[in-house]
N, C-alpha and C positions, 0 to 999 in steps of 0.2 A: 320680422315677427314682432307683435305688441301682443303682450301680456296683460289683460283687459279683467279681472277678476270681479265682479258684482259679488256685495255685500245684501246682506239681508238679515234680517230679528226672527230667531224660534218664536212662532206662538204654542206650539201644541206637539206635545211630545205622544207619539200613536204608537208601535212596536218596539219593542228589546229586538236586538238581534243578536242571540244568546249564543251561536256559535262563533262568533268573531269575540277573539281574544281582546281585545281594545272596548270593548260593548259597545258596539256600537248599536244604534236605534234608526228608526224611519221618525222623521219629524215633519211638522208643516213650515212654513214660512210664510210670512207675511207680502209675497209674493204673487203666494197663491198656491205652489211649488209644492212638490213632495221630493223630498232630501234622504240620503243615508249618513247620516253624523258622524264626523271620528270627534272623540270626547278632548281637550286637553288637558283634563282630569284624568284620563283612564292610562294602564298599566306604561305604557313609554312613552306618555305626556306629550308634548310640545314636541318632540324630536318625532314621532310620526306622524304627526300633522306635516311637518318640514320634509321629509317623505313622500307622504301623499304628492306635498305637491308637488314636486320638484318631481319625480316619478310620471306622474299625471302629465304635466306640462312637457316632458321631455320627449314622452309618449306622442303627444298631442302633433309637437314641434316635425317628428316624423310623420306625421298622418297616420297613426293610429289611430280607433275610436277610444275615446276616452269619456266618460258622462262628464257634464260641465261642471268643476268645482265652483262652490260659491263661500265665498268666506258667512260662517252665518255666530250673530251676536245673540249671545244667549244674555238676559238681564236677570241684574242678584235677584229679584223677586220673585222668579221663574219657579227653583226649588218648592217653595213654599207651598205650592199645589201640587205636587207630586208623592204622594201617598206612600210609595214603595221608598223603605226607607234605605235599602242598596241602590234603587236610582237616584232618591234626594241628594245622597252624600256624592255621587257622583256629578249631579251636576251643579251642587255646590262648588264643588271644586273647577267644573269647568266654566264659570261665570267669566265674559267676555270672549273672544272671537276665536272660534271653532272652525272644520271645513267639511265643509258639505256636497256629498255626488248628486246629482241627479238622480232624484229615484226612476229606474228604469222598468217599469210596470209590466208584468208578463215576461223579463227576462228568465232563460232557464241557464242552469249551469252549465261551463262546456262540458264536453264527455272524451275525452281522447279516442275513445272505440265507436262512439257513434257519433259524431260532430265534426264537419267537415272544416278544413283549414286553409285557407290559400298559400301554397308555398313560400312565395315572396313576403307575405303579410308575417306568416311564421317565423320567417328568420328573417325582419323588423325585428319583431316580439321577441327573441334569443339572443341578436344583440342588444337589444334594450337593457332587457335585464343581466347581461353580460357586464354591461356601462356601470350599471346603477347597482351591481352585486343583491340583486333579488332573490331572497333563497327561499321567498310563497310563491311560487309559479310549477307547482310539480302536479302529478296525475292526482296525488292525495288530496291538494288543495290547489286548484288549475287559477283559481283569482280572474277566472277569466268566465264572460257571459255571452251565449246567444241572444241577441235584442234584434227584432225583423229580421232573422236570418244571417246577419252580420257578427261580427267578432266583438266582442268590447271587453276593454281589459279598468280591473277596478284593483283595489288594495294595495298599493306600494309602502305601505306602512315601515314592513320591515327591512327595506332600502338604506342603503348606505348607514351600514351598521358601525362606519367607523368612528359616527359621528355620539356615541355615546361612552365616548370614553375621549377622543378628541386625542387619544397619543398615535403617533409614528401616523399618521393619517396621508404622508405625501408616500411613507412606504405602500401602506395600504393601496394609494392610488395607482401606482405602475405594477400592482400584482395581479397575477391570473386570478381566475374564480373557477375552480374547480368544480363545484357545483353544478356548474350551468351543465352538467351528464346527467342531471337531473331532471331538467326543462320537460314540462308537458309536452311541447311542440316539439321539441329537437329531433323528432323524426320525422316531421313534417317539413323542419325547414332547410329545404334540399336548393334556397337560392342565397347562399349566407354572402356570396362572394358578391352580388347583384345588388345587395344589402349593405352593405358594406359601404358602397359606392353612393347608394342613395344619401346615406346616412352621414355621408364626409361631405356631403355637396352640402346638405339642408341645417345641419346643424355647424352653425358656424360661432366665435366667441363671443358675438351682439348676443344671439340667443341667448345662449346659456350666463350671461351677465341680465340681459332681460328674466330671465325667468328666477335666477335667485336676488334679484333687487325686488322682487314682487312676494316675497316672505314677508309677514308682517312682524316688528323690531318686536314685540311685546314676544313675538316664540323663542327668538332669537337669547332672550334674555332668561340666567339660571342663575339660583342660588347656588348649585352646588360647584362655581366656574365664577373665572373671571376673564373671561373672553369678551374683550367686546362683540357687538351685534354687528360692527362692519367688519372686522376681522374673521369672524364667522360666516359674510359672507363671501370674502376672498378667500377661506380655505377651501367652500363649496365650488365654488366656480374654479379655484386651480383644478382640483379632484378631477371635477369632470372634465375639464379641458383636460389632461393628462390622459383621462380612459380615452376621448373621443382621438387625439392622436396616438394612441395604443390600440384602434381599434383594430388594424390588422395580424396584432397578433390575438387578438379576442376570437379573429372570426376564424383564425388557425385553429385556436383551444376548441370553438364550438364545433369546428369540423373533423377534429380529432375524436370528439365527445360520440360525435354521429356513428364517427367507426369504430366505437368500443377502443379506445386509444389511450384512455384518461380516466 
C-alpha cells in the first residue's frame, strides 16, 4: 500500500458546518474541488487532524469507503476577506496545512432503522473503530454517510484519544474499548470473525508505518510537549501494531458487546 495524499490551496470558504464540534466548513480548492475542512485551529487542533488521518487511511487500507483526504494550504491572507469575525479568528489560527474530505454531494446521513448495512462491511467498521478506540460511531451521531447507495464512513477526529495527554499510552494500547456496546452497526455486524481475518491479512506493519510517515511534521509538532515528531511517530505506529495483534480479543469484546455481555 502507498500512501499518495495531493495537496491543494483554499480559495473560497462557502458553508459553516455548525454542527460539527471542530467547525468545520465546505471550502473550494484551487483544484476545482469542493472539500469539508477540519480546521487546525479548531477545538483539538492538530491532534484531530492526525486522527482524521490515520482513521481515514486505516479505513481506507481495509477497503472501506472513505472520501479522499487532501491536505489543503490555507494562506496568512485568506482571513482577511472573511467577514464573520468567529470565522476570521478561526482561520487565523489555522493558516498553513489543514485536511480536507471530499465533498460528497447529495450524501444523506445513515439511519440505523432505515439504512441498510452489509454485514461483513459492518463488522470491518466495528473492528476499525475497536483498533482506533472511536467513541463518534453511535446511533446518536452514526459519522457515517449514504453516497450512491453505498456506505462511507467520514469524522475520525476523535480517534485515539490517548494521544492528548501522551501518558501510559502503550497501556492504553493493549486495553479493551468497552465502548464499542455502543457502535451504530454492532448489530449489523454478524461477520466479526470473517473480519477479523480480512483484517490480519491486509493490514500488515508496511502499512501502518506508511500511513503514520504520511503525517505532515508541522502537526506533529506542540508547544505544550517536548516530543519529538519521529518519536510521535513510533508511539503511533507501536499503538496500532499492538491493537492490530490484539485484534482477536477485540473481536471477542465486540461479540460479547452483540450479546449484551459487556
Amino acid at each position: 500500500m502507498r500512501i499518495d495524499i495531493r495537496k491543494a490551496k483554499i480559495i473560497r470558504y462557502l458553508t459553516p458546518l455548525r454542527e460539527g464540534g471542530s467547525l468545520p466548513a465546505i471550502v473550494e480548492a484551487d483544484d476545482g474541488f469542493k472539500y469539508v475542512v477540519k480546521f487546525r485551529g479548531a477545538g483539538q487542533g492538530k491532534k484531530a487532524l492526525i486522527a482524521e488521518l490515520i482513521g481515514g487511511e486505516l479505513a481506507r487500507a481495509m477497503n472501506l469507503r472513505v472520501p479522499e483526504l487532501v491536505f489543503l494550504d490555507l494562506d496568512e491572507r485568506f482571513p482577511i476577506t472573511e467577514p464573520d469575525e468567529e470565522i476570521q479568528d478561526l482561520l487565523k489560527f489555522s493558516v498553513g496545512l489543514n485536511l480536507g474530505l471530499h465533498f460528497l454531494s447529495g450524501a444523506i446521513t445513515y439511519d440505523m432503522h432505515a439504512s441498510q448495512a452489509d454485514p461483513l462491511e459492518a463488522s470491518k467498521v466495528v473492528l476499525l473503530d475497536n483498533i482506533i478506540t472511536n467513541v463518534d460511531r453511535t446511533p446518536k451521531n452514526p459519522n457515517l454517510l449514504i453516497w450512491n447507495r453505498e456506505l462511507w464512513l467520514i469524522d475520525h477526529g476523535a480517534c485515539l484519544y490517548f494521544h492528548h495527554s501522551w501518558t501510559k499510552w502503550e497501556e492504553h494500547s493493549l486495553r479493551k474499548f468497552p465502548l464499542i456496546k455502543n457502535h451504530v452497526l454492532l448489530s449489523k455486524a454478524s461477520k466479526l470473525s470473517q473480519a477479523e481475518e480480512i483484517i490480519s491479512n491486509s493490514i500488515k506493519t508496511s502499512t501502518i508505518l506508511e500511513i503514520v510517515n504520511s503525517i505532515p511534521e508541522e502537526w506533529l509538532i506542540e508547544d505544550s510537549n517536548e516530543i519529538l515528531p519521529e518519536e510521535k511517530r513510533s508511539i503511533y505506529a507501536t499503538y496500532l501494531t499492538n491493537r492490530i495483534q490484539n485484534i482477536t480479543l477485540l473481536t471477542k469484546e465486540a461479540n460479547e458487546a452483540r450479546n449484551g455481555n459487556i
